[in-house]
Structures are given as structure tokens and as C-alpha cells.
C-alpha positions in Angstrom: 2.9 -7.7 18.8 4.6 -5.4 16.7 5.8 -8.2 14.1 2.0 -9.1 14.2 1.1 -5.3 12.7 4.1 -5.3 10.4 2.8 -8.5 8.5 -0.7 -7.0 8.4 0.9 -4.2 7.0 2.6 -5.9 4.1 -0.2 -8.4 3.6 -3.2 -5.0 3.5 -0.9 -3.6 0.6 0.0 -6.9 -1.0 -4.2 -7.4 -1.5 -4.8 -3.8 -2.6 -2.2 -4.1 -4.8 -3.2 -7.2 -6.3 -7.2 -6.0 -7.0 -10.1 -7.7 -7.8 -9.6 -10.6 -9.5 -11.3 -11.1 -12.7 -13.5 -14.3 -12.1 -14.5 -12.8 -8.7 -17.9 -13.8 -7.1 -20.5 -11.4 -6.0 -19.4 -12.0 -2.5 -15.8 -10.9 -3.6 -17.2 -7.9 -5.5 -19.3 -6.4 -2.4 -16.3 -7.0 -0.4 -13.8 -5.3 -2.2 -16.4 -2.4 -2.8 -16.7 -2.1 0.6 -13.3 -2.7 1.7 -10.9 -2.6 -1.4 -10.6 1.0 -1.7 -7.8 3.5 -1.1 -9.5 5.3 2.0 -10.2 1.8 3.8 -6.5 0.6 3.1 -5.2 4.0 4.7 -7.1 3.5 7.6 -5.5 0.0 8.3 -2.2 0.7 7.7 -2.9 3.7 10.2 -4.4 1.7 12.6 -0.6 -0.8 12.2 0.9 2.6 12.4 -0.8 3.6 15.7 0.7 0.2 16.9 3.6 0.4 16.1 5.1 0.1 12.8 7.1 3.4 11.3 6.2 4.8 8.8 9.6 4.5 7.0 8.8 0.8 7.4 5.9 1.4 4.7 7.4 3.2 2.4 10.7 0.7 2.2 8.0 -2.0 1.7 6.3 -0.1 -1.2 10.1 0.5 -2.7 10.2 -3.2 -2.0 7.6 -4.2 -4.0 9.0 -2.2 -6.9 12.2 -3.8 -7.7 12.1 -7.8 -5.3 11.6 -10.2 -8.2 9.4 -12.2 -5.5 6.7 -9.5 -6.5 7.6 -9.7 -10.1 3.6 -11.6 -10.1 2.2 -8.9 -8.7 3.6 -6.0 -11.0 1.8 -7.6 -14.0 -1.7 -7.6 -12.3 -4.3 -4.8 -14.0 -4.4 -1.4 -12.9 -1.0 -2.0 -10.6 1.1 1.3 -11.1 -2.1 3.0 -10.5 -2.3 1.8 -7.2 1.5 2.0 -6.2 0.8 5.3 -6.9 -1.7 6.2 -5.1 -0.4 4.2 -1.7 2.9 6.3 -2.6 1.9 9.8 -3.2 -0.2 8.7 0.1 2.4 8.4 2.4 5.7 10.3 1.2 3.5 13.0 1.2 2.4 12.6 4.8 6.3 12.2 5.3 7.6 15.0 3.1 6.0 17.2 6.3 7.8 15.3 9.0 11.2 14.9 6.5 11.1 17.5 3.7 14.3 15.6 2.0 11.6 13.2 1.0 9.4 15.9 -0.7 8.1 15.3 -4.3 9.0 18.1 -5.8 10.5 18.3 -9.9 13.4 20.1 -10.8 11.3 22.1 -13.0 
């Protein structure tokens, strides 16, 4: 069961990643208002975390994404660094309090 939460994982940040697409239907739109935001995304990859996947897991998927070629498509979507971002700051924050050699401080 814990492969099936790990795959949700990676497939919940893959689609908030990616965004709304630009020809998207009204159907699309009211979903991804509804369910396309960062506070909804957190709660599912908390609700895969609760089941089992670590949360180092998430964070070597979101390094992942920033340097596999496979998601070389996925870099060039709209608003995508602003989204990294966010899911980033997210959790290595949350993890700077377990680890603190994975805080976010600057040397200056």
C-alpha cells in the first residue's frame, strides 16, 4: 500500500506543478479552484505522509523534478518555479525542525 501512496505522491505534485492548462474548460477551471491550490496539495501529500511515505521521499522527488530530463516538459510550463517553490519552502521548512542541517538559512 505504501507504493500505492508514493505514486499519489509524485502524481499530486506532478499536476500542481503542471497548472491549469490554458484551453481549460469551465469544469477544469472550478476544479482546479477548488482543488488546485497549495493548501489542498499539502493536505494530500500529508494524508500519503500519514500512510506512509517519508518525508525525505518528497523532498528527493521535488530535487528530482529539478534536474531529471524526463521532467524537462514540465519546467517550461507557466508559473513553474513559483510553484517548486512554494511545495519547497513547504516542506524543508517543516524538516529544518526535525533536521536543522536542512535549514534555509543564507550566509548573510
Amino acid at each position: 500500500m505504501k507504493e500505492w501512496h508514493i505514486k499519489h505522491m509524485q502524481d499530486t505534485i506532478i499536476k500542481y506543478l503542471t497548472g491549469l492548462p490554458e484551453n481549460a474548460n469551465r469544469f477544469q477551471r472550478k476544479l482546479h479552484k477548488k482543488y488546485g491550490n497549495l493548501t489542498q496539495v499539502t493536505k494530500r501529500i500529508e494524508y500519503d505522509l500519514k500512510h506512509g511515505v517519508e518525508r525525505s521521499e518528497v523532498i528527493t522527488f521535488l530535487t528530482a523534478i529539478k534536474g531529471n530530463q524526463s521532467f524537462s516538459e514540465l519546467r517550461k510550463t507557466n508559473g513553474f518555479e513559483d510553484r517548486l517553490n512554494a511545495l519547497e519552502l513547504t516542506y524543508l521548512k517543516a524538516d529544518s525542525k526535525v533536521n536543522p542541517s536542512l535549514s534555509l538559512s543564507h550566509p548573510y
